[in-house]
C-alpha positions in Angstrom: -5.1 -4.6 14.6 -3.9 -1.3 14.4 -0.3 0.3 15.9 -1.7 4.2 17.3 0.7 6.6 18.1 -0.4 9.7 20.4 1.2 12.3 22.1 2.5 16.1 22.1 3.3 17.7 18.6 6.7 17.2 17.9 7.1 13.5 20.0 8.0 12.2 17.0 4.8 9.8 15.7 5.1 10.6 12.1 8.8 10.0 12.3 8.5 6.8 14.3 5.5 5.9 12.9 6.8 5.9 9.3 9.8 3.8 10.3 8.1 1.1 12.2 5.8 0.9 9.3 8.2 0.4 6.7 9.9 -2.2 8.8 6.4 -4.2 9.3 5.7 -3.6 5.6 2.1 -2.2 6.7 0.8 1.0 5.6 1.4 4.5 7.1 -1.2 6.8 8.2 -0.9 10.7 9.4 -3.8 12.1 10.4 -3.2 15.2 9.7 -2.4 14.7 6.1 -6.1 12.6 6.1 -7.4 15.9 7.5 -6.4 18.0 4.8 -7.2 15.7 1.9 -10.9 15.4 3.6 -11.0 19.2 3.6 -9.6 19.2 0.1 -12.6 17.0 -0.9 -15.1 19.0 0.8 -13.4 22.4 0.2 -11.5 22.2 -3.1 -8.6 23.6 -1.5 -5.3 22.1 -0.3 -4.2 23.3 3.2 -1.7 22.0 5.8 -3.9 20.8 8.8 -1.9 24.3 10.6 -3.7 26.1 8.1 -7.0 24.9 8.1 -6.9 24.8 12.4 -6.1 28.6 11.9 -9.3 28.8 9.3 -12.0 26.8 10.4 -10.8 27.2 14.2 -10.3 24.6 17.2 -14.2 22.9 16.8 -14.4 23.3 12.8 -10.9 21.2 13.3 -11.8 19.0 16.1 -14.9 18.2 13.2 -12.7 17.1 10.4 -10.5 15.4 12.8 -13.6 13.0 13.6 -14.5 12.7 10.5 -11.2 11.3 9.3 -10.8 8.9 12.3 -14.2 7.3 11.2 -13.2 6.8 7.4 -10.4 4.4 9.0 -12.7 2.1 10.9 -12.2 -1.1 8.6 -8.6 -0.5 8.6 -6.2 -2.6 9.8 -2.5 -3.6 10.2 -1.7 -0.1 9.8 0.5 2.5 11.9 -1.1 5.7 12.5 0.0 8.6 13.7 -2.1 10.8 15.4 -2.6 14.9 16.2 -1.7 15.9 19.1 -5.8 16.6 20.3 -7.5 13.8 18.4 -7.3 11.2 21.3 -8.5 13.8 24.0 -12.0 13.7 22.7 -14.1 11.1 24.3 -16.0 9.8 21.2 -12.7 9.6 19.0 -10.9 7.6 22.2 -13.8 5.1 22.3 -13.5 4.9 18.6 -9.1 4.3 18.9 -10.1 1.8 21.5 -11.8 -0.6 19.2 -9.2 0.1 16.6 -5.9 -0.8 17.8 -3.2 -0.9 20.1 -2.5 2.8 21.5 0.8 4.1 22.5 1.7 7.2 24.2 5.0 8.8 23.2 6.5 10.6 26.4 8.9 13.2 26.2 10.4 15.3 28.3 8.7 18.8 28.9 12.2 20.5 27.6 12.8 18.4 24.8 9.6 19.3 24.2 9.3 22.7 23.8 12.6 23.3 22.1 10.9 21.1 19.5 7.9 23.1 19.4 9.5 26.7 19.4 10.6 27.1 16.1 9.2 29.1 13.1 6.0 28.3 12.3 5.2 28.1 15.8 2.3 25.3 15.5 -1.3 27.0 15.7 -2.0 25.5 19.4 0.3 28.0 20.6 -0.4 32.3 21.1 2.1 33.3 18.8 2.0 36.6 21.6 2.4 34.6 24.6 4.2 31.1 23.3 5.7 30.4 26.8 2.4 30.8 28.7 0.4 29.2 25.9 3.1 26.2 26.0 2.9 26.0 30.0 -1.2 25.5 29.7 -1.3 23.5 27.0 1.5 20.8 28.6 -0.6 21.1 31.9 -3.9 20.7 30.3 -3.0 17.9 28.4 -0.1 15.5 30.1 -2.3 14.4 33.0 -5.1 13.0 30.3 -3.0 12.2 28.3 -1.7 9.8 31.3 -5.1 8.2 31.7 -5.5 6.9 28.6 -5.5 3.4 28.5 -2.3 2.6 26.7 1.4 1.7 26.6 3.5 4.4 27.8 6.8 4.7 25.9 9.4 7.1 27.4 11.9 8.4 24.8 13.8 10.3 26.7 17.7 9.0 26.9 17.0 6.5 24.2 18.3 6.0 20.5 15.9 6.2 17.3 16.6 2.4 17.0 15.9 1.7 21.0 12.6 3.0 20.1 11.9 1.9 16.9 12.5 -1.9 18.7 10.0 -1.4 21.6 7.4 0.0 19.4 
């Protein structure tokens, strides 16, 4: 079985992904970086997975993003960390379902966007209008993202290690 890690950009999966997983000696996968080495292979050009959502746009993304999920269906005692979108997709949750254990990360709105509002904003947000874009984006997605079947871990309040420990 699989440990899956969802949430907002900036939650902290890769980080606390990567650290569970060297503690459990079991390997670490980002799906974003699986993303842009399956676009390398199909496109002969390395991108981040920023650049290739700004190329190939939300449904070329959403595409690859499938894709990648599917080449990890044999997998197993692995951590991954997945985009923020990935799980919102009914076909990739049904897929998650069967592969492991899912666990939101919950943070606070706030923490949140001081995370996210840095340079390079991350391509969800309108780089014109990052409050607004922030404010829809955090409505559209925290109430499906609290229907999911799955653990809910708050982080808010807690220590690295506090969290590291309940994952």
């Amino acid at each position: 079985m699989n440990l899956i890690l969802f949430g907002f950009k900036g939650c902290g999966k890769s980080y606390f992904g990567r650290c569970v997983a060297q503690i459990l000696s079991s390997p670490f996968l980002d799906l974003d970086n699986l993303i842009s080495n399956l676009f390398e292979e199909q496109c002969g050009q390395h991108l981040s997975s920023r650049e290739i959502y700004q190329m190939v746009g939300r449904d070329g993304f959403r595409e690859l993003e499938h894709l990648a999920l599917l080449s990890l269906q044999e997998r197993q005692g692995c951590v991954i960390a997945l985009g923020g979108g990935a799980i919102l997709e009914a076909r990739n949750l049904e897929l998650l379902e069967k592969m492991g254990e899912l666990v939101f990360l919950e943070i606070s709105q706030e923490t949140l966007k001081q995370r996210l509002f840095i340079d390079p904003l991350p391509a969800i947000l309108d780089p014109r209008d990052p409050e607004g874009s922030f404010e829809r984006l955090y409505q559209e997605r925290y109430p499906l993202y609290q229907q999911i079947p799955a653990k809910h871990l708050l982080l808010d309040g807690k220590s690295d290690q506090q969290i590291i420990n309940e994952l």
